[in-house]
Structures are given as structure tokens and as C-alpha cells.
C-alpha positions as CSV (number, residue, x, y, z in Angstrom):
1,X,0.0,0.0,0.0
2,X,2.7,2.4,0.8
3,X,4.9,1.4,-1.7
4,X,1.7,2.7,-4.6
5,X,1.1,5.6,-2.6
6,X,4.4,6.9,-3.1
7,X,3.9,8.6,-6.5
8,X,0.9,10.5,-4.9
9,X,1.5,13.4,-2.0
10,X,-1.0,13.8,0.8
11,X,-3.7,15.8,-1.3
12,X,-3.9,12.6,-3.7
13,X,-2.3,15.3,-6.6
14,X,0.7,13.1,-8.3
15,X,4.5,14.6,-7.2
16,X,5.8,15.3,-10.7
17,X,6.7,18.4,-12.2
18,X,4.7,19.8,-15.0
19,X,6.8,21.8,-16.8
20,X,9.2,18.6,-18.6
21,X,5.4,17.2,-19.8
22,X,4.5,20.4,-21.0
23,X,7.7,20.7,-22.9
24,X,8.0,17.9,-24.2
25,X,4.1,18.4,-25.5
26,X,4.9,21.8,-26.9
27,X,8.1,20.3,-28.9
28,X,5.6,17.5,-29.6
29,X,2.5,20.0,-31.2
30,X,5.4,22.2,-33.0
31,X,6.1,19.1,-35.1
32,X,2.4,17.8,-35.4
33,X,1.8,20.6,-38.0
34,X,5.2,19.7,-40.4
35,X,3.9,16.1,-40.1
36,X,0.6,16.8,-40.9
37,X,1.6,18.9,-44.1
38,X,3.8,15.6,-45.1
39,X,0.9,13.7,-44.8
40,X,-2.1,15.3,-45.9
41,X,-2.2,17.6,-49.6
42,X,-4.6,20.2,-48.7
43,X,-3.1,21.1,-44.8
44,X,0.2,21.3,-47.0
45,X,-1.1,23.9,-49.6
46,X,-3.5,25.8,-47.0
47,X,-0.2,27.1,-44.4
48,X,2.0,27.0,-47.7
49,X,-0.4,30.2,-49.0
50,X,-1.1,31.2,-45.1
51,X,3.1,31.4,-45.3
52,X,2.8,33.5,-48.6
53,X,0.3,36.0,-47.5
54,X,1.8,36.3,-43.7
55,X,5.6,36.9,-45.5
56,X,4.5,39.7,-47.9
57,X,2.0,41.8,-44.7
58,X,5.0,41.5,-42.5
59,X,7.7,42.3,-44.7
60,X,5.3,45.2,-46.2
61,X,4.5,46.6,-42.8
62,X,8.2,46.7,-42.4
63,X,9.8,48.4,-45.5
64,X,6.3,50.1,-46.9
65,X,4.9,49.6,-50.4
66,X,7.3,49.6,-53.1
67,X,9.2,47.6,-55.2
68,X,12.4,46.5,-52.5
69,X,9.1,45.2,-50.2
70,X,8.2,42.8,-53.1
71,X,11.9,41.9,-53.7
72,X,12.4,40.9,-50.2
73,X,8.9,39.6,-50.0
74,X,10.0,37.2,-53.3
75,X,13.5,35.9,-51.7
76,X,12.0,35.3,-48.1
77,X,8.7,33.3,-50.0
78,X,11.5,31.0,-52.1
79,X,13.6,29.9,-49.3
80,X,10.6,30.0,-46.5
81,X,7.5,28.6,-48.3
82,X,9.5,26.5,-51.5
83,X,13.0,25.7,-50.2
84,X,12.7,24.8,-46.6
85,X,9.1,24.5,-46.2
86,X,9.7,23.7,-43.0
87,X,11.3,26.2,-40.9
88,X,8.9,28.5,-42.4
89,X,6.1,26.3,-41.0
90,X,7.6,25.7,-37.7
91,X,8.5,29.3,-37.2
92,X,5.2,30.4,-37.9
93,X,3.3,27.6,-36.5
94,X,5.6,28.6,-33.3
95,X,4.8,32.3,-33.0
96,X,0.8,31.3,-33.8
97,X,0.8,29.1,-30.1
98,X,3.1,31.4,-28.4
99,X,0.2,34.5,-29.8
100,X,-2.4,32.6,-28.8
101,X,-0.5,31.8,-24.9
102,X,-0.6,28.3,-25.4
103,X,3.2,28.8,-23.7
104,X,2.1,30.8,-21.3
105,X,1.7,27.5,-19.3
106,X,5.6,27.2,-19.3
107,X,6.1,30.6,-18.0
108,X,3.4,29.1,-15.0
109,X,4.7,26.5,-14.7
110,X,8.7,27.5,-14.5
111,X,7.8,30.2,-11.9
112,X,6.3,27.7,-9.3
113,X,9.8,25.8,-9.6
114,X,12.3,28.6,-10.1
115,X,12.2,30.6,-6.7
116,X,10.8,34.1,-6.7
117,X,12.8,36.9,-4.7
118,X,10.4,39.7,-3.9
């Protein structure tokens, strides 16, 4: 009896960190979408154009309209949507959980382990 007990503390919760399991879990969901485009046709050509369009309004935003914004926007769509299709889709599959807090639990979770000094 002791010996199953010894996984659980005295509230019943189990004693393991969470913030290896959520890591791993976030490392695990950043390649779920890379995975998925390998597998499946249309996910691959829907973040492929969601790549194209997100390239050219940041890069835009950044330089203005004009021709050097559609140069840059043209080299940054070869090698991040054509070339290596997937650090483009890891990179923005990334910042789209870390926008939407999804690891926000990490920051949580490494602040109940790291000690706070007030």
C-alpha cells in the first residue's frame, strides 16, 4: 500500500513536475503541423499560401509599399515557403501558439519551480 502511494502526496495530486510534460508536449505539437503537411495535400497547400500572404503583410509593414518590399517579399517566400518549407512552417506555427499563450503555461509552470525573490 505504501509502496503505490508513493507517486501520490498527501492531497492525492501526483508529485511530478509539469513543466518537462509540457515541454516535451509543446516540442511535440510544433512538429504535429510539419507532419501533418507531409501527410495530408490540402493542410500542406492551406499554411504553404497562409506562409505567402503572412511573408508579404509583415515584410510590407516593415519596408512600406514599393518595389524593394516585393523583392524581399519574393526571396523570403522562395527559401521560406519553397525551399525549406519547413522552418517557415515551424517558425510560424511557433509564434501562432506562443500569440495565442498556449506557452504561457511554461512561463506558470517554471515560476512555481524557479524561486521568486520579492
Amino acid at each position: 500500500m505504501k509502496q503505490q502511494n508513493r507517486l501520490l502526496n498527501d492531497k492525492g495530486f501526483f508529485q511530478i513536475t509539469l513543466v518537462p510534460f509540457v515541454l516535451i508536449a509543446m516540442i511535440a505539437l510544433l512538429f504535429l503541423l510539419p507532419l501533418s503537411m507531409t501527410i495530408f495535400e490540402p493542410i500542406d497547400l492551406i499554411v504553404r499560401i497562409i506562409l505567402v500572404f503572412t511573408i508579404f503583410t509583415t515584410v510590407r509593414g516593415y519596408l512600406g509599399p514599393g518595389v524593394i518590399s516585393i523583392i524581399v517579399s519574393g526571396i523570403l517566400i522562395y527559401f521560406l515557403v519553397f525551399k525549406w518549407w519547413w522552418v517557415g512552417a515551424l517558425g510560424w506555427w511557433g509564434l501562432t501558439l506562443l500569440s495565442l499563450g498556449f506557452i504561457g503555461i511554461i512561463v506558470w509552470g517554471s515560476s512555481k519551480i524557479i524561486p521568486q525573490q520579492h
